[in-house]
C-alpha positions, 0 to 999 in steps of 0.5 A: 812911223812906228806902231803904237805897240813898238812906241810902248815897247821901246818906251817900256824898256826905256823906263826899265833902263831907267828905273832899274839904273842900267847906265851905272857900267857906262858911268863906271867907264867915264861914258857921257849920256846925253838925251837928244828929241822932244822930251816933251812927249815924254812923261815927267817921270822920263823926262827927270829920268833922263835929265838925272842921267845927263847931269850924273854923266855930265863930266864924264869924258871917255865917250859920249853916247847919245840917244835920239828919243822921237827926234827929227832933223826938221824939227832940231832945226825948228826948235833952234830957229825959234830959240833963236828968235825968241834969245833976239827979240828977247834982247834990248835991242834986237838985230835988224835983218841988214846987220845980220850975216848967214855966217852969223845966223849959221853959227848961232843957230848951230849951237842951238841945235840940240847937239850943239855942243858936239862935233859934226858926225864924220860917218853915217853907216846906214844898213839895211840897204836903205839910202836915205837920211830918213829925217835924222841929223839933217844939219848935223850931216852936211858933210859926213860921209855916208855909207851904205851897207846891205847887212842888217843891223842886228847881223851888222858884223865887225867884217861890216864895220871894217868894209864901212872903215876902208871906205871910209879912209879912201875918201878925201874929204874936203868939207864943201872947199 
C-alpha cells in the first residue's frame, strides 16, 4: 500500500497531466487513452478529466495506452459480477440458475470487466524480481505468459525487453487446450 504522501504525489502529477493537457502528442499520433480503476475516489473534477480524455481519444486507433488508477483484480471482478447482477434482475424476466451456463456467465462477465472491450495481455514482464500478480488483472492474465525479470524498472533497459521478447517466443502457448 502507498503512503499517503506517494497518493498525493502521484494524484498531483496526474491532475497536472490533466489540467496542463499532456495527452495532446499522444492524440496527435492516434493513441487511445483509457482510464481503468475506481474512479470513484477520485474527485469530480478527475473523474471529468479523465472521461474528457477517454471521449477525445476515443476513435483514435494507433495504440491504446491504458492507465489503471486505484485499480485491483478482485475488485473488476466485484464490480462486474454486481453489473451483472443488477442488468439480470433488472431484466423482465431474469434467468433462473438452471438456464444458465459458466460459458455464458464467463463470457458476459468478461465484457463487463473494465477492460472488456480489449483483448487479453499476451505478456506480463514484471521487474524488479518480484514474482507475483500483486492483484492486477486477475482474469485479464488467465493465459498470458509471465516474465520476470531482476532489472528495475526505471533501469529497465531495451537489452531487458529483448531477453523478455525471446523468451517470450520460445514459449508454445496453448491457451488452457
Amino acid at each position: 500500500m502507498r503512503s499517503a504522501t506517494e497518493v498525493r504525489s502521484l494524484m498531483a502529477l496526474f491532475r497536472s497531466i490533466i489540467v496542463r493537457n499532456k495527452i495532446a502528442d499522444l492524440h496527435k499520433a492516434g493513441a487511445r487513452l483509457r482510464f481503468i480503476g475506481n474512479r470513484t475516489n477520485f474527485s469530480q473534477v478527475l473523474q471529468a478529466g479523465m472521461l474528457e480524455i477517454e471521449e477525445r481519444t476515443a476513435k483514435n486507433d494507433a495504440i491504446t495506452v491504458t492507465v489503471a488508477l486505484d485499480y485491483g483484480g478482485q475488485w473488476d471482478i466485484a464490480q462486474a459480477v454486481l453489473e451483472y447482477i443488477k442488468q439480470h434482475s433488472a431484466a423482465s424476466s431474469p434467468p433462473m440458475a438452471h438456464d444458465l451456463s459458466a460459458d455464458d456467465v464467463i463470457r458476459d462477465l468478461r465484457t463487463l470487466l473494465t477492460t472488456g472491450d480489449l483483448p487479453d495481455p499476451d505478456l506480463c514482464i514484471r521487474s524488479a524480481g518480484e514474482q507475483r500478480l500483486s492483484n492486477f488483472l486477475l482474469w485479464q492474465f488467465a493465459y498470458t505468459e509471465l516474465y520476470f525479470s531482476n532489472a528495475y524498472w526505471p533501469d529497465f533497459s531495451r537489452k531487458d525487453l529483448e531477453l523478455a521478447l525471446e523468451n517470450y517466443a520460445s514459449r508454445v502457448r496453448n491457451f488452457g487446450r
